[in-house]
N, C-alpha and C positions, 0 to 999 in steps of 0.2 A: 504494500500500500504506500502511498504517497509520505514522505516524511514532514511532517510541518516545518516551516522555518520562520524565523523571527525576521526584521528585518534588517537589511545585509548592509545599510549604505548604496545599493546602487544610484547610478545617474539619472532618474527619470525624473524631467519635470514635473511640477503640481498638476493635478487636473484643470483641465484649462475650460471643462465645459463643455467640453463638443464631443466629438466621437475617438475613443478609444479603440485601437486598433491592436491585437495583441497577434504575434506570431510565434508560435511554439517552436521552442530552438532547443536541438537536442544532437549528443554525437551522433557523426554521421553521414547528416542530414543533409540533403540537395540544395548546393550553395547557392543558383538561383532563384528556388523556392522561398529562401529567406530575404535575399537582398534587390528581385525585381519587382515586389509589391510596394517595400519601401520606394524606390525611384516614383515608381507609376504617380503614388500619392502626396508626395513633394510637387510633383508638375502638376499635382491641381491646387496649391497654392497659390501658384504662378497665374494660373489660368482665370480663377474667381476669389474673391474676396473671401464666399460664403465656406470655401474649406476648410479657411482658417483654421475650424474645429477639427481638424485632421489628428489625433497624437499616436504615431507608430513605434511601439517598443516592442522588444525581443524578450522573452519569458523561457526561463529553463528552470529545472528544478535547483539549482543553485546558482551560483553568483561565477561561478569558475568557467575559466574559456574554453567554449564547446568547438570541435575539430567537426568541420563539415568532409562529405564525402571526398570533397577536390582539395581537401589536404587546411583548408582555410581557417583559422582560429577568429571565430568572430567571440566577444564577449556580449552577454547578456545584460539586458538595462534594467532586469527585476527578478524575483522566482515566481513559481508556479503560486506559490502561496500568496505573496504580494498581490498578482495578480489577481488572483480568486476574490481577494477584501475590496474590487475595484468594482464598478460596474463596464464591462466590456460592453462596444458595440459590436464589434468585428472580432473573430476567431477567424487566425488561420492557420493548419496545418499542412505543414508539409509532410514530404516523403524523405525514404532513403529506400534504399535497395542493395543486397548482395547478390553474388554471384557464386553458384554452385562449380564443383569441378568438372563439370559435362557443361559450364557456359549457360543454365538456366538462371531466371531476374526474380529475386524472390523478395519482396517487401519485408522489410523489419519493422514489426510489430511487437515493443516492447512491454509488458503489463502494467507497469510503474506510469509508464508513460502515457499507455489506455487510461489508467485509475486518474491522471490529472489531464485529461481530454475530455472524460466525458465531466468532472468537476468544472473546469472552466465553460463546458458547453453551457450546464444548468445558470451561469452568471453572465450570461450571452445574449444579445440578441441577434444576432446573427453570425450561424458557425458554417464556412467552408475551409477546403481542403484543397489541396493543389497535386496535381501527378497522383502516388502513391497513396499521398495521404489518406484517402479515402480509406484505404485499408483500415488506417489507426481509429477513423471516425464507426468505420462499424462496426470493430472489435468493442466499441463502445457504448454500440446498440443502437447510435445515433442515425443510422440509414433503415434503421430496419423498415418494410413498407414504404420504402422511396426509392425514384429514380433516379440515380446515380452513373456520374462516369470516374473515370482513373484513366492510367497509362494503358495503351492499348496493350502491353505483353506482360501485363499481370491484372487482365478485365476476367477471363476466365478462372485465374485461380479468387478473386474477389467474388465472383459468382458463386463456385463452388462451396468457397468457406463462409460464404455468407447468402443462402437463398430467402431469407427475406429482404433482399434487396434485387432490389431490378435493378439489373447492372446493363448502360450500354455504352461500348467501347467506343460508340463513333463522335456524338459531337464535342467540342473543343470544350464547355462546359454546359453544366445542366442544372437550373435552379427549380426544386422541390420545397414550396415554402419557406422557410426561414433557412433552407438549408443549401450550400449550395458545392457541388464538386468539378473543379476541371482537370482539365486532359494530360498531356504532357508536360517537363519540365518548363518550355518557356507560355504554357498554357496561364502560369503565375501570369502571365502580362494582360493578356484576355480577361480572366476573369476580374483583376483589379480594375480595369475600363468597366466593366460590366458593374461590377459595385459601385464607382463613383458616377452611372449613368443613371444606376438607383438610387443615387442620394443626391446627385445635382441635375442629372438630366443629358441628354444626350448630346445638345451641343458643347456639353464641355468636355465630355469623355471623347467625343471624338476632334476636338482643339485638342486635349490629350493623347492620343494617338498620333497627331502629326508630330509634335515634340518628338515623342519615340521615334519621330521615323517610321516608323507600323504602315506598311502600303493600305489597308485597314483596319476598318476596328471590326473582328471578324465577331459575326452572329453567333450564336450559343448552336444553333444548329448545323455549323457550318463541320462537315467532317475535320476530324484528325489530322486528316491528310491530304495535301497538294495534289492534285493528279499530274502533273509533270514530271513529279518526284518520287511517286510514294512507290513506282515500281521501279526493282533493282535486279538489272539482268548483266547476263555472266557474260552475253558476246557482243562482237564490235559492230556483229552483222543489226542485232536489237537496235544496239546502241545509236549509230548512224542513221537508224529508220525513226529514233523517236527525232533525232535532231532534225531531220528532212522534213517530218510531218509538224514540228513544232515553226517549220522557216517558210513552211507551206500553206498551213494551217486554210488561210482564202480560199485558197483553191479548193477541186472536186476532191482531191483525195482516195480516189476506188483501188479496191484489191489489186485491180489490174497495175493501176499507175505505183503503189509499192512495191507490187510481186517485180516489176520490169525494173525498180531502183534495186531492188533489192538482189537482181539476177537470180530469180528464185521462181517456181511456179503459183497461182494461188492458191492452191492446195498446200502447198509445205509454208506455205509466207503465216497460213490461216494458223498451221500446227505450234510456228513459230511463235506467234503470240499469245499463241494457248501455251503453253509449255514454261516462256522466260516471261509472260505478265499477268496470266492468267486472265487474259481476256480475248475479244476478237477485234479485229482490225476495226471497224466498224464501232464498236462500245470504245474500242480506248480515243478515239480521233474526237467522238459527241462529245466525252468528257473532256478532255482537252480542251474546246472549240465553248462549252459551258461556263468552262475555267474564266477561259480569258475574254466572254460574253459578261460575266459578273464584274469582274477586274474595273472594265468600261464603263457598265453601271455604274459602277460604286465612285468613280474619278471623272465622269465628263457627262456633256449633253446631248451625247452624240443623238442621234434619231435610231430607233428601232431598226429601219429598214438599213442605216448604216451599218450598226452593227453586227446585225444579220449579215452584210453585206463581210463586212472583213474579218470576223472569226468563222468563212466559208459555209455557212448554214443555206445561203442563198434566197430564201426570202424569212422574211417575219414569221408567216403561219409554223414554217421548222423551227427558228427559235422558239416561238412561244413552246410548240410540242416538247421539244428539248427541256425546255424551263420546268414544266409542268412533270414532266418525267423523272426529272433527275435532282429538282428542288422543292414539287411538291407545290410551285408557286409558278405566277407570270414576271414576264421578266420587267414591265410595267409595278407590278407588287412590289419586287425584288429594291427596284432602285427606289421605291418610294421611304422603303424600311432603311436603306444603308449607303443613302447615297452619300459622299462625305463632302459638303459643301468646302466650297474653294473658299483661301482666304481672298478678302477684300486687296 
């Protein structure tokens, strides 16, 4: 169980009134999970007045400097107990992860650390998780009957050890009432736009995302994964055909016009892409061509029929199909929800 402690001296300012932000910091732990939500929330200082009430400290069970996964000695600005006498707005926990000697990603899940997760949860009002973290949240009972995501290569073992939770490994993050979980290590960035768009609003989350740099401020439903990126093949012949269809993309794109770059029949080009990306020439090209259909949305005013026109869709009706297919939405809907207004 948790050990009490007195208080340590640490550095944390007074309460200042506003919103308390606490981040669980523990050995380990995934360096960016700790130190890109702090950034995130500093630039909305910058951005509005009303953040002001922003205060982010780091919380561990003692006052001594904790060794992140990447070797990083950050110290702590309070303990677990400190924190507990506070009223939090924000819980966040991170992840860590080890690695077995067969190369398997296994989240560490400490009990100590469960027993002051789910304590700071109950002094909360709003508890997420970042990557792994999720794991630590349910060990805590905290997911139980919610929809939940994590890192995509440890969503199946979070499923497993935890089936009352709806685990889904695809979007970048997923908010379940007061509770909220994202995706990947740099998903920390994501999800902190997403809380400062729930407490200020979305013009300033996304002025915060330009700061970063962030080409956007990606939807909570938006996959995991890039499709440019997300497939990794072993040959030059794959390799060269995503680069050709990515420099091509306008154009018609048919089996035949690959199979002849590719000096290959369409039969073997078909097996090709079934084997090194598990798709067919035809699915990986939509998705592509969707990719950088949204990209446009979301950064200019082009017209529809433009669009359509240079991500090689060739009229509107295929876009919209496309949209509706593979987002669930039109692509009108789309940029209504995420478009990122230019600055003045």
């Amino acid at each position: 169980m948790p050990r009490d402690g007195g208080r340590s001296g640490g550095h944390v300012q007074p309460d200042s009134g506003g919103r308390l932000i606490v981040i669980v910091l523990f050995e380990g732990v995934d360096t960016l999970d700790v130190t890109g939500p702090p950034e995130v929330f500093s630039l909305a200082l910058r951005e509005t007045e009303k953040a002001a009430g922003y205060q982010v400290v780091l919380a561990a069970e003692s006052m001594d400097p904790v060794t992140t996964g990447a070797g990083v000695r950050i110290l702590p600005d309070l303990t677990f107990a400190e924190a507990a006498a506070r009223g939090i707005d924000t819980l966040i926990v991170p992840g860590a992860v080890e690695v077995d000697a067969e190369g398997r990603v296994h989240p560490l899940v400490d009990p100590v650390l469960v027993d002051w997760v789910r304590i700071l949860a109950g002094r909360t009002h709003r508890v997420t998780s970042v990557c792994v973290g999720a794991h630590l949240l349910a060990a805590a009972g905290l997911l139980d009957g919610k929809r939940a995501t994590t890192h995509w290569s440890t969503a199946q073992q979070l499923a497993a050890d935890h089936p009352a939770v709806e685990v889904d490994a695809d979007p970048i993050f997923i908010r379940d009432g007061d509770v909220w979980t994202g995706a990947g290590i740099s998903a920390c960035l994501d999800l902190s736009l997403a809380l400062i768009a729930d407490d200020l609003g979305e013009a300033v989350a996304l002025r915060v995302a330009r700061q970063l740099v962030m080409y956007l401020k990606r939807p909570s439903g938006q996959s995991q994964f890039s499709v440019p990126l997300e497939q990794v093949s072993t040959t030059r012949r794959i390799e060269d055909l995503r680069h050709y269809i990515l420099s091509h993309i306008d154009e018609p794109l048919t089996v035949m016009d690959l199979a002849a770059f590719a000096h290959v029949s369409d039969r073997h080009l078909t097996r090709l892409f079934k084997t090194e990306l598990g798709t067919t020439p035809h699915t990986y090209i939509e998705s592509i061509r969707v990719e950088k259909a949204r990209h446009k949305l979301e950064s200019s005013d082009a017209t529809l029929a433009h669009i359509a026109s240079r991500c090689g869709f060739g009229t509107t009706d295929t876009l919209v199909r496309a949209f509706r297919r593979r987002l669930n939405t039109t692509p009108t809907e789309y940029r209504r929800r995420f478009r990122v207004p230019q600055a003045p």
